[in-house]
Structure formats: structure tokens, C-alpha cells
N, CA, C and O atoms as a DFTB+ gen file, in Angstrom:
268 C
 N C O
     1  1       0.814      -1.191       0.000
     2  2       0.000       0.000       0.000
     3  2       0.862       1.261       0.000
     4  3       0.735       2.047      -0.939
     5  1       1.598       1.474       0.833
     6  2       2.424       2.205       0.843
     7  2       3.362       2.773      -0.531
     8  3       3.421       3.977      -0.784
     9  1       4.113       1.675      -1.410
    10  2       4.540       1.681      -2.544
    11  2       3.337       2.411      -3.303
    12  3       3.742       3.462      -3.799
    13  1       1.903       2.162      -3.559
    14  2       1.228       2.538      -4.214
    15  2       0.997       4.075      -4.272
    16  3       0.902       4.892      -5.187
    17  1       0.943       4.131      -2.810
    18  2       0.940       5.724      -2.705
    19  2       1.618       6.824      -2.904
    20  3       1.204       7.944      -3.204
    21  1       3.306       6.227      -2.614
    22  2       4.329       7.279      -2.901
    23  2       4.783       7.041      -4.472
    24  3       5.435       7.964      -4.961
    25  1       4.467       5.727      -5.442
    26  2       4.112       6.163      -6.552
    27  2       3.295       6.803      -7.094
    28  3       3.754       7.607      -7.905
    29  1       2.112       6.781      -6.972
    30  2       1.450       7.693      -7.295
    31  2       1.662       8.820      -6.626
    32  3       0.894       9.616      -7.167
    33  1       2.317       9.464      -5.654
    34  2       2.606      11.197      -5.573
    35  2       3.935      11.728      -5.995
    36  3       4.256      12.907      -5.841
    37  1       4.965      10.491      -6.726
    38  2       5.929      10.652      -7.427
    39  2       5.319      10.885      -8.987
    40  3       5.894      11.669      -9.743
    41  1       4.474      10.367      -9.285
    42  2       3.951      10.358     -10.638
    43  2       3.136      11.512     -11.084
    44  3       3.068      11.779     -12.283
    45  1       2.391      12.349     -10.013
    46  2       1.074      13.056      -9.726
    47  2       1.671      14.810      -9.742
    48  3       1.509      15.814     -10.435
    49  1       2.515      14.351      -8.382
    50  2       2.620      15.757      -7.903
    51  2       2.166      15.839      -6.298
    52  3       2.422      14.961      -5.475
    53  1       1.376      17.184      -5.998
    54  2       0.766      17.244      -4.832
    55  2      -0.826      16.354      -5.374
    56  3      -0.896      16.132      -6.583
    57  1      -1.598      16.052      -4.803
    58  2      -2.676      15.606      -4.563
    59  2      -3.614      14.902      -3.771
    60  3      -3.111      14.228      -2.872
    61  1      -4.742      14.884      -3.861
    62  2      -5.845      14.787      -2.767
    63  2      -5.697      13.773      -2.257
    64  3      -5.023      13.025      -2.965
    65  1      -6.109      13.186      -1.004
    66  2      -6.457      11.805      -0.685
    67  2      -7.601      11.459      -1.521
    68  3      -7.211      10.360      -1.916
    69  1      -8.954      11.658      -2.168
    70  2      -9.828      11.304      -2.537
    71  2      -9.266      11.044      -3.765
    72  3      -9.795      10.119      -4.381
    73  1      -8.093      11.752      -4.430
    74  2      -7.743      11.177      -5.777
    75  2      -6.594      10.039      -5.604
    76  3      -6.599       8.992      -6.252
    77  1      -5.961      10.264      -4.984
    78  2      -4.988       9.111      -4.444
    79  2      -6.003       7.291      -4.190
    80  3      -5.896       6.220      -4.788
    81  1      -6.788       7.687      -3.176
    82  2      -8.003       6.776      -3.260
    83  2      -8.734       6.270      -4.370
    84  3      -9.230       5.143      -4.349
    85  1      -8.860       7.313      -5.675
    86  2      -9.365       6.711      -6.716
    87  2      -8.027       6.006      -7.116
    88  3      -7.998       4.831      -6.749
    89  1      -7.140       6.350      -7.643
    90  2      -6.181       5.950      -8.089
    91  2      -5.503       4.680      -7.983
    92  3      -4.924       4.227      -8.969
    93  1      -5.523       3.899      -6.596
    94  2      -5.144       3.109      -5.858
    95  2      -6.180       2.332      -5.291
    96  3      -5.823       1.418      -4.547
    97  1      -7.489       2.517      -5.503
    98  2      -8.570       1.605      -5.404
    99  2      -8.355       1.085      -3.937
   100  3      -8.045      -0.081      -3.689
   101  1      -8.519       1.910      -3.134
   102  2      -8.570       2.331      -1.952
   103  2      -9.158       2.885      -0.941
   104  3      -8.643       4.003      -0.908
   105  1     -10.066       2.807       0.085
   106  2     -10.808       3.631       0.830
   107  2     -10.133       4.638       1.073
   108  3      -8.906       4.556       1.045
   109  1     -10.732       5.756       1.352
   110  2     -10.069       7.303       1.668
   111  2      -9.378       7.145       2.863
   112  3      -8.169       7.333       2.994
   113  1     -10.622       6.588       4.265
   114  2      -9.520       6.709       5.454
   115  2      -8.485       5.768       5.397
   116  3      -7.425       5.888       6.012
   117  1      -8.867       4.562       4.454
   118  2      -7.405       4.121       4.782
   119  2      -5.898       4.973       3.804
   120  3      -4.711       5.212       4.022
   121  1      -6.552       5.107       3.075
   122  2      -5.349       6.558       2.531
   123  2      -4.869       7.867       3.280
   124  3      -3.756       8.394       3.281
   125  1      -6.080       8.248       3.940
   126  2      -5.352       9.386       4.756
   127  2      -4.558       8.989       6.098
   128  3      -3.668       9.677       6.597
   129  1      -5.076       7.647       6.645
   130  2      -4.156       7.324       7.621
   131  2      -2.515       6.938       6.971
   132  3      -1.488       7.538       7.286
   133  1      -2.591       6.051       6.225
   134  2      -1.218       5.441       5.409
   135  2      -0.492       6.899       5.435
   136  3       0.685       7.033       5.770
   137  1      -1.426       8.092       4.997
   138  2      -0.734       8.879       4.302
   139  2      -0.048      10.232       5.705
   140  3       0.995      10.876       5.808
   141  1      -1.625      10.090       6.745
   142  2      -0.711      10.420       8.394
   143  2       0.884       9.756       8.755
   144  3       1.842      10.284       9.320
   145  1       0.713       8.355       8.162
   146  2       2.016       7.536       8.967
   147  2       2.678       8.021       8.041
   148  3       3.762       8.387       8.494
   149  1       2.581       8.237       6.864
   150  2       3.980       8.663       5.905
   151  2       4.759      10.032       6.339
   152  3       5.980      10.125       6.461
   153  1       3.678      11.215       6.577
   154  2       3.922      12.255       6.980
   155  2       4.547      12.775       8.140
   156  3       5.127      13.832       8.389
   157  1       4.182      11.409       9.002
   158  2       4.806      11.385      10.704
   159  2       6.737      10.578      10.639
   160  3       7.642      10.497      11.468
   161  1       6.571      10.138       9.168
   162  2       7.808       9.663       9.092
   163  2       8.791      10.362       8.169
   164  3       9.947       9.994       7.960
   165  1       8.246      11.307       7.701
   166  2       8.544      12.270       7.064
   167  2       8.942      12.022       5.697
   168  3      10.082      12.358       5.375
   169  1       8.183      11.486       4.843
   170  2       8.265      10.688       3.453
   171  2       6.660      11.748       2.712
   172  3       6.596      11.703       1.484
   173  1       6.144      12.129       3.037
   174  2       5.304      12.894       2.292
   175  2       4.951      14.399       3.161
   176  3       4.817      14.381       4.384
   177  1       4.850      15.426       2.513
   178  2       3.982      16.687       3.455
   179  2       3.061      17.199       2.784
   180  3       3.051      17.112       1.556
   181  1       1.965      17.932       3.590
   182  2       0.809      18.460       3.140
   183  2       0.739      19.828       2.869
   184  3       0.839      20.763       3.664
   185  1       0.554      19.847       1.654
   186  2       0.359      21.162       0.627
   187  2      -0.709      22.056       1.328
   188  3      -0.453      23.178       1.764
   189  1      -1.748      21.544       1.385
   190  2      -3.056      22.347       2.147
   191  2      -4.338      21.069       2.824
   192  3      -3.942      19.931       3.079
   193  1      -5.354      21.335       2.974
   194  2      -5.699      20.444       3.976
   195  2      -5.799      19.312       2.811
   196  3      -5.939      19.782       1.681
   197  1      -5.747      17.883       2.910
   198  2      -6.086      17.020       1.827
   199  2      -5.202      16.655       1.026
   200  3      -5.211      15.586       0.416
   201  1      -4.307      17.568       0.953
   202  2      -3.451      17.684      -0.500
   203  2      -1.794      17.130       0.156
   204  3      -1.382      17.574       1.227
   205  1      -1.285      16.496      -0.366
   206  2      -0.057      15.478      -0.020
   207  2       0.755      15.159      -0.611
   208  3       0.344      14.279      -1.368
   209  1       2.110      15.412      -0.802
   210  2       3.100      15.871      -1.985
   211  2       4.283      15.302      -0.972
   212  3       4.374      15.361       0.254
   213  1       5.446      14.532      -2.319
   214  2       6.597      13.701      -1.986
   215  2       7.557      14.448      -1.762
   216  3       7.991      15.283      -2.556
   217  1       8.190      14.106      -0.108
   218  2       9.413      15.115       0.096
   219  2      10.626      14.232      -1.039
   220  3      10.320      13.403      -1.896
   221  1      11.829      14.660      -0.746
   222  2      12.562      14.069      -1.315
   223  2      13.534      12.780      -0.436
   224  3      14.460      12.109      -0.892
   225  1      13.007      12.753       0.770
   226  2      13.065      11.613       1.999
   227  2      11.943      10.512       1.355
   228  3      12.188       9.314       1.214
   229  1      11.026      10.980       1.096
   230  2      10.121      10.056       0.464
   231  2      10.107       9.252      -0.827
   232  3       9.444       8.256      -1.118
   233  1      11.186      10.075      -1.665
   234  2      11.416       9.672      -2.899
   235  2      12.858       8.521      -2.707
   236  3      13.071       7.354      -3.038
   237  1      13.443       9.324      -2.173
   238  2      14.363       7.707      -1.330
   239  2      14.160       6.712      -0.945
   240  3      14.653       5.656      -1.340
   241  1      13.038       6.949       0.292
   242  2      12.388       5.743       0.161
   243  2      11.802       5.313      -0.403
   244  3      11.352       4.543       0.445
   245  1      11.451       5.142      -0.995
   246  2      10.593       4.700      -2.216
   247  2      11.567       4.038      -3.502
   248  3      11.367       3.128      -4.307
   249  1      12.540       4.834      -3.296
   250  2      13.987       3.808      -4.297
   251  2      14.179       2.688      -3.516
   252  3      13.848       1.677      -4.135
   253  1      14.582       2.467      -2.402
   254  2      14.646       1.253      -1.634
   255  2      13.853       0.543      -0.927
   256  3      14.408      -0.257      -0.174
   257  1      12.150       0.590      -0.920
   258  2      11.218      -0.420      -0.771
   259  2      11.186      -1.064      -2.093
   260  3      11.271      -0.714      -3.270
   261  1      10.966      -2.578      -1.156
   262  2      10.930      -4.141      -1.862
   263  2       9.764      -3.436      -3.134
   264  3       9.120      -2.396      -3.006
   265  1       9.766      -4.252      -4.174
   266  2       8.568      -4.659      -4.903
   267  2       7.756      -5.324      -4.627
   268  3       6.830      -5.528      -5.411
């Protein structure tokens, strides 16, 4: 799940949880939580309320999670 998400906000840009959720065929809260724990680990930050964009800690990780 995780992989899914920080590809898609590597691919995207900033964007919504509700589009992230479409995208990833995903319930919203479970996207905005995934996307709380990403933010608390400092792999994504929030643009404005909703909106969730890849630091470059995030883009690292994201080079070195498994497939």
C-alpha cells in the first residue's frame, strides 16, 4: 500500500487523498491514515488540507522499498 501511494505522488505531484483513493482503489480513510504515517515519518507533506506531496526523503524511500 504504501509503494502505491508514494508512486502515485511521485507520478502526480501534490494531490488529494480522494484522488490518491481513486487511483489506488482504496478507501479514503485508509489513505489518509497510510498517508498520516507517511507524513509522521517524514516521506510525504501536506500542501493544504487534503493535499499530499513527496518530500525528497520520500522519494528515497521509495527507491529502496521491496517490490
Amino acid at each position: 500500500m504504501e509503494r502505491a501511494l508514494l508512486e502515485e505522488l511521485d507520478a502526480r505531484g501534490p494531490v488529494t487523498v480522494v484522488a490518491l483513493a481513486e487511483a489506488t482503489e482504496l478507501h479514503p480513510t485508509t489513505v489518509e491514515q497510510c498517508c498520516y504515517d507517511l507524513h509522521r515519518d517524514g516521506y510525504v507533506h501536506t500542501t493544504t488540507s487534503g493535499v499530499y506531496d513527496l518530500t525528497d526523503a520520500g522519494r528515497q524511500y521509495l527507491t529502496n522499498l521491496p517490490e
